[in-house]
C-alpha positions as CSV (number, residue, x, y, z in Angstrom):
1,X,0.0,0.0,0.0
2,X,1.5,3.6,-1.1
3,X,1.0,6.2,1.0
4,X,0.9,10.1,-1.1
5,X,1.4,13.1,0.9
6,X,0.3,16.7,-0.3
7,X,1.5,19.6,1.2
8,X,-1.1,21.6,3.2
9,X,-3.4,24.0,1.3
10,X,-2.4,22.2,-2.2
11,X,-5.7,20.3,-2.1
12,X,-7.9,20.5,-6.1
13,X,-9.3,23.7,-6.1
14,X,-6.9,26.0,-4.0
15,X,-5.6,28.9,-5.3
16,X,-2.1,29.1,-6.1
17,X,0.3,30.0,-3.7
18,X,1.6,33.8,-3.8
19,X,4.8,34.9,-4.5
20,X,7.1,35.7,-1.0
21,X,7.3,39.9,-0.7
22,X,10.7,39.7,-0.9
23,X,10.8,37.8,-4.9
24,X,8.1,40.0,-5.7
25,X,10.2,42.9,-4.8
26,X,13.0,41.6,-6.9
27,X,10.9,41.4,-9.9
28,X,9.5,44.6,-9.5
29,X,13.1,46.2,-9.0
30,X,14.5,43.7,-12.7
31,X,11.5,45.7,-14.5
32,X,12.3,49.1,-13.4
33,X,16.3,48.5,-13.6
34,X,16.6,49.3,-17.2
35,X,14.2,52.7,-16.8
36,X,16.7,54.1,-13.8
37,X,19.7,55.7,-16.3
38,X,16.6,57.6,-18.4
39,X,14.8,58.3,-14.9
40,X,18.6,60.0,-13.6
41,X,19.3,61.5,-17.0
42,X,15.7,63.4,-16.7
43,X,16.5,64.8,-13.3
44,X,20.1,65.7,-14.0
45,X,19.0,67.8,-17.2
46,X,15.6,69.4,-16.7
47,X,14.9,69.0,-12.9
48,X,18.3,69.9,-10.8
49,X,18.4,73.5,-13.0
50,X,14.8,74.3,-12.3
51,X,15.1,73.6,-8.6
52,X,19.0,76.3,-9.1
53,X,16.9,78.5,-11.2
54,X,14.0,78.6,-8.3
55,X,16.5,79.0,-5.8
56,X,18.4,81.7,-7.6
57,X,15.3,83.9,-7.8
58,X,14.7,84.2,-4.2
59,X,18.4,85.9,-3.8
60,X,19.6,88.8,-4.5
61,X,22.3,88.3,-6.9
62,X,24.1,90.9,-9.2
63,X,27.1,90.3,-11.1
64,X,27.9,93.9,-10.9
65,X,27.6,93.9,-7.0
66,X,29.1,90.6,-5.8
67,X,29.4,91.8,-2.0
68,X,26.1,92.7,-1.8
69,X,24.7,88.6,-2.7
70,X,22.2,87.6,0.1
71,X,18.3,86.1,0.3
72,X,15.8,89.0,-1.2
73,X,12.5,86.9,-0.4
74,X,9.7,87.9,-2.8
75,X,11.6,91.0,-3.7
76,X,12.5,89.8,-7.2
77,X,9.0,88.8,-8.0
78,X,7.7,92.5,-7.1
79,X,10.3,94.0,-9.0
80,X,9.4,91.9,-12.3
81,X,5.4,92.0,-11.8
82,X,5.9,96.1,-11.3
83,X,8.6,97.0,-14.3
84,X,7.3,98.9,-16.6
85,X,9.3,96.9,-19.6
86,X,8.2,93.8,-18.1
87,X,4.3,94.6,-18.1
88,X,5.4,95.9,-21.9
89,X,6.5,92.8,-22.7
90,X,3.6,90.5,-20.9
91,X,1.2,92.6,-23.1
92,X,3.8,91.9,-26.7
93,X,4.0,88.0,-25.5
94,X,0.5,87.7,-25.7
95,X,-0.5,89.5,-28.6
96,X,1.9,87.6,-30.3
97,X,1.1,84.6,-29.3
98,X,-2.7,84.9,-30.0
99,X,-2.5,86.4,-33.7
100,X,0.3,83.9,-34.4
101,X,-2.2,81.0,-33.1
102,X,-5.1,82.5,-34.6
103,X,-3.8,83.4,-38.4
104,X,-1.7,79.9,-38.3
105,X,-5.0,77.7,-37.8
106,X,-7.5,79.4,-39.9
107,X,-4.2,79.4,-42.5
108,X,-3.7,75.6,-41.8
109,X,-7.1,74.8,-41.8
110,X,-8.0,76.8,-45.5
111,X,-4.8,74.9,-46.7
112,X,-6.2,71.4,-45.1
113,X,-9.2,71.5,-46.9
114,X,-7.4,72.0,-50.0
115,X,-4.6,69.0,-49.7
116,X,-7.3,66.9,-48.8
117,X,-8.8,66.5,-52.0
118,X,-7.4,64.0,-54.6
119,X,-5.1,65.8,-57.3
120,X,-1.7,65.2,-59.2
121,X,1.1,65.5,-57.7
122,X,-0.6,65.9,-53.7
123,X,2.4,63.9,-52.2
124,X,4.8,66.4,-53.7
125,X,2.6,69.7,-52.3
126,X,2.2,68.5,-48.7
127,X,5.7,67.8,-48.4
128,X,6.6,71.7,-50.1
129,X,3.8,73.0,-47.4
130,X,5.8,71.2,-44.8
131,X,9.1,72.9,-45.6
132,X,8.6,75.9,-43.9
133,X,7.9,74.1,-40.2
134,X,11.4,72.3,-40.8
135,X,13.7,75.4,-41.1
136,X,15.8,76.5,-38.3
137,X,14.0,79.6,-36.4
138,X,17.3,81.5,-36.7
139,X,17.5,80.9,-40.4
140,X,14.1,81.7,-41.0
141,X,14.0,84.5,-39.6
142,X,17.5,85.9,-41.6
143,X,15.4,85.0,-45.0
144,X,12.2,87.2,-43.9
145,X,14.6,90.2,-42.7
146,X,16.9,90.3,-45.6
147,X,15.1,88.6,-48.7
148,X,11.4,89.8,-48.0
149,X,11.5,92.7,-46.2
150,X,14.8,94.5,-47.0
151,X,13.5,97.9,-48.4
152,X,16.2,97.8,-51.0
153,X,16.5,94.3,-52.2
154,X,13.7,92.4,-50.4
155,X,11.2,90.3,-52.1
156,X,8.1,92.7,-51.0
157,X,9.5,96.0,-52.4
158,X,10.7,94.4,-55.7
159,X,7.3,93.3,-56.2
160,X,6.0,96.9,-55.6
161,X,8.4,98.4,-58.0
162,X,7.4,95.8,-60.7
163,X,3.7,96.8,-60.2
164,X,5.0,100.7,-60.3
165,X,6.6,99.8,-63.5
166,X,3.6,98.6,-65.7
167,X,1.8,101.9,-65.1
168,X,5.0,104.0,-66.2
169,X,5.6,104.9,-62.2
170,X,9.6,105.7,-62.0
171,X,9.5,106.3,-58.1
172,X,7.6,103.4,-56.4
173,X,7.6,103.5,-52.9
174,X,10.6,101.4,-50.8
175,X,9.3,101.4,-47.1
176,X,10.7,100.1,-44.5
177,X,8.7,97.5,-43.5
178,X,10.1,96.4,-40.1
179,X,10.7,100.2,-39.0
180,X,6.9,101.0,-40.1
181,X,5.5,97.0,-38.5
182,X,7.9,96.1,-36.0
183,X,5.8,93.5,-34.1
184,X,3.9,92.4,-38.1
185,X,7.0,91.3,-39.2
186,X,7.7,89.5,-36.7
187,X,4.5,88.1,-36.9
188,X,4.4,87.0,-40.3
189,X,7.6,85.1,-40.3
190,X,6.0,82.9,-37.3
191,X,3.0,82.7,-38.5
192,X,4.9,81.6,-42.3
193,X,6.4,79.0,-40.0
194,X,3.6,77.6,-37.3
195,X,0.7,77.2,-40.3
196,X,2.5,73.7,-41.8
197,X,2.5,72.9,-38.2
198,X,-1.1,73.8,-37.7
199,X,-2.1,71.9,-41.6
200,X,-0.5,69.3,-40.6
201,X,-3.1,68.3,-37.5
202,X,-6.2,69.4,-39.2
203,X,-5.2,67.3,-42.3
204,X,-5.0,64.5,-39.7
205,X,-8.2,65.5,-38.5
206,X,-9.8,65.3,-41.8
207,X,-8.6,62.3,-42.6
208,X,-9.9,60.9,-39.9
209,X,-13.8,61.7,-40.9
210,X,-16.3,58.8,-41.0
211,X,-16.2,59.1,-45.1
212,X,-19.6,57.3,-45.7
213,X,-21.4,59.7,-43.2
214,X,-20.7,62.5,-45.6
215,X,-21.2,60.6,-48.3
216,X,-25.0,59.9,-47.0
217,X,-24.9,63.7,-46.3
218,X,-24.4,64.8,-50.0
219,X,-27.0,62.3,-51.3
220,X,-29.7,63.5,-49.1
221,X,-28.7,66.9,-50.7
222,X,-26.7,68.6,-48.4
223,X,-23.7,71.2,-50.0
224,X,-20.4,71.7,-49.5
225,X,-20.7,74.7,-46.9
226,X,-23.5,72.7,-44.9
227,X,-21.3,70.0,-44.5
228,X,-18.3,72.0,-42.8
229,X,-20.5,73.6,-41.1
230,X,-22.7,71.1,-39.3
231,X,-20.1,67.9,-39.8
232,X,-16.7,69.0,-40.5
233,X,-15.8,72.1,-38.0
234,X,-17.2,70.1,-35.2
235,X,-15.2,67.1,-36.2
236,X,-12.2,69.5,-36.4
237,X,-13.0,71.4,-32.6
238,X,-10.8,69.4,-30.5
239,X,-7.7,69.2,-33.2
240,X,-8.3,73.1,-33.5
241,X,-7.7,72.9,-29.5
242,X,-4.7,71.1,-30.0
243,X,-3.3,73.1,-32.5
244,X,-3.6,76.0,-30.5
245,X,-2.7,75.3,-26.9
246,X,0.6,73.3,-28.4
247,X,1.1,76.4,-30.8
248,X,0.9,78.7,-27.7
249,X,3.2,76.9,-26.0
250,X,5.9,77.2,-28.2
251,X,5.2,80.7,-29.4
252,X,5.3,82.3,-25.9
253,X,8.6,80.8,-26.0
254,X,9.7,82.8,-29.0
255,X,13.5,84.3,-29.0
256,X,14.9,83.7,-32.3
257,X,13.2,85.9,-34.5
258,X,12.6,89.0,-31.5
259,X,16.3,88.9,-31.4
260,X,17.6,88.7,-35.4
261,X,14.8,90.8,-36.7
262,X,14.5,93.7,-34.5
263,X,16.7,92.9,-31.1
264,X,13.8,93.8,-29.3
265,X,13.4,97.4,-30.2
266,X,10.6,99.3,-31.2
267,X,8.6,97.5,-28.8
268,X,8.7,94.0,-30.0
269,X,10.8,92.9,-26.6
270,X,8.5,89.6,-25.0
271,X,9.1,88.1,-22.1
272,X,12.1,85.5,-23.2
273,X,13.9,88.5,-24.7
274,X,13.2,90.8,-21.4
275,X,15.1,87.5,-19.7
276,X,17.7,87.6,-22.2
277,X,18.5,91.1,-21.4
278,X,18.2,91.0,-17.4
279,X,20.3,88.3,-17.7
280,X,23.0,88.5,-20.4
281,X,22.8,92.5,-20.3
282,X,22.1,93.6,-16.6
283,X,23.4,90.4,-15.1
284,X,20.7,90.1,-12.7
285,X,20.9,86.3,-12.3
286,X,18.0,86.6,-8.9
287,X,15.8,88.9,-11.2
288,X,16.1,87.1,-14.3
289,X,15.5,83.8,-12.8
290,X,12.3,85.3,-11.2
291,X,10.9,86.3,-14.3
292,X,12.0,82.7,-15.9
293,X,9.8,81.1,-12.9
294,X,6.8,83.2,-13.9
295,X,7.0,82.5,-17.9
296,X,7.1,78.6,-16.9
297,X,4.3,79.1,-14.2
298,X,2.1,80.3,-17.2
299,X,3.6,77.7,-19.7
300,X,2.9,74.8,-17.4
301,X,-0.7,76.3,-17.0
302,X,-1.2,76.0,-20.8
303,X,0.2,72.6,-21.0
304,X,-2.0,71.5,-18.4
305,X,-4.9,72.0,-20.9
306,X,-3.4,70.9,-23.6
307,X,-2.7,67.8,-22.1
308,X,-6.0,67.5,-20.7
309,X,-7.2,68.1,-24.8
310,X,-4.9,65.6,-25.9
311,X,-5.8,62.8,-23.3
312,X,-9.6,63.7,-24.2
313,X,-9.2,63.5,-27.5
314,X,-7.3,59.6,-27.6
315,X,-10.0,58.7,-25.1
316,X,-12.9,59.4,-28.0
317,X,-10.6,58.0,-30.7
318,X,-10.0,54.9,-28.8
319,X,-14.0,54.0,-27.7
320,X,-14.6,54.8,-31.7
């Protein structure tokens, strides 16, 4: 006679037996292992200079007076919220930002609707309309300030000395474009820039239509305009959302063309160029870093939305 003995607990039916703490801590640890070098590269490069910066802006720190370094408190804040230069600029950050967003997605949208139709040669067009989004800042804004809107050579005034010249004219007019619209030129070259970016979401919105919806709209009898109107724009409203919070967060973070096309003068200084200047100029490290602290505070607030847009907008995709 055989005799079989079965551990306690390991009768048919049980449930299996769990995993000590301590092995399930070790597996836990082998997943995570190979995200720790990313995880200490993150911290290293965006988190240890914020936490400088926000330390920095509570001192009061001057290049120009190094025995006079010590803690200021809220001082630095004050002094940035009450400048007269920096209220200047708050006001030119966001009337950039808002006609650059604006212009770029009615732009990009107008464009859309065109690439999204079925011609020759399409594939070659959207890249072209691409282009623009794909140059360096820097460079792009060298092209607008000495190709388009140099008053002796640029693009703009040799047009308008053409059209003098076919109605006998010998004395066109040459203005100076970025003397006479400091803060438009500055303007167009983002917005020349930001529209691919803007086309290039709305196409993806477009595309992404319920076709034979549409298609049951026209045979019912409904035109062209009816069916923007009533299908397509909403379909669009949340990637117009997108487009414009992501647009405004890089916009209010504009430098490059501020400084090559007008280096802030005639009132086109924003807020990134205003830190430029404290910083690199006045070398005021504790006020420069205050006003850096505030710019982010308002970035982070748009981000916040615009993450909140993006997570809404993958959460309607995905129960599609």
């Amino acid at each position: 006679m055989s005799v079989t003995l079965e551990r306690p607990g390991a009768e048919r039916g049980a449930p299996p037996a769990r995993p000590r703490p301590g092995l399930r801590r070790s597996a836990d640890w082998a997943r995570r292992a190979p995200l720790l070098p990313a995880l200490v590269f993150m911290i290293v490069v965006t988190q240890l200079p914020f936490v400088a910066t926000l330390v920095i802006s509570f001192m009061n720190w001057n290049a120009y007076y190094p025995h006079a370094r010590g803690f200021a408190g809220l001082d630095n804040y004050a002094r940035v919220l009450t400048d007269v230069n920096t209220r200047n600029a708050i006001v030119v950050t966001i009337e950039l930002t808002v006609v650059v967003v604006l212009v770029s997605l009615v732009l990009g949208m107008a464009i859309a609707l065109l690439l999204d139709r079925k011609f020759l040669g399409r594939g070659a067009v959207r890249t072209m309309m691409i282009a623009p989004f794909l140059v360096v800042p820097v460079a792009a804004a060298l092209v607008w300030k000495h190709a388009i809107f140099n008053p002796e050579y640029g693009l703009i005034n040799g047009v308008l000395k053409w059209i003098w010249s076919l109605f006998g004219s010998s004395s066109p007019p040459q203005p100076d474009w970025i003397s006479a619209f400091p803060l438009g030129a500055i303007e167009m070259t983002l917005i020349w820039q930001w529209t691919p970016f803007m086309m290039l979401i709305l196409l993806a919105g477009l595309q992404s239509r319920p076709l034979d919806v549409i298609e049951a709209a026209r045979i019912d009898g409904a035109g062209s305009w009816q069916i923007f109107r009533y299908m397509t724009f909403p379909h669009l409203r949340q990637y117009l959302e997108l487009g414009g919070l992501l647009g405004a967060i890089y916009i209010v973070q504009t430098f490059d063309p501020v400084f090559v096309i007008t280096s802030g003068g005639l009132g086109t200084a924003n807020l990134p160029y205003i830190i430029y200047q404290t910083f690199y100029l006045a070398h005021d490290y504790g006020r420069a870093s205050a006003a850096g602290v505030i710019t982010l505070i308002g970035t982070i607030l748009i981000a916040t939305l615009a993450l909140r847009t993006v997570s809404t907008l993958f959460r309607q995709e995905a129960g599609r």
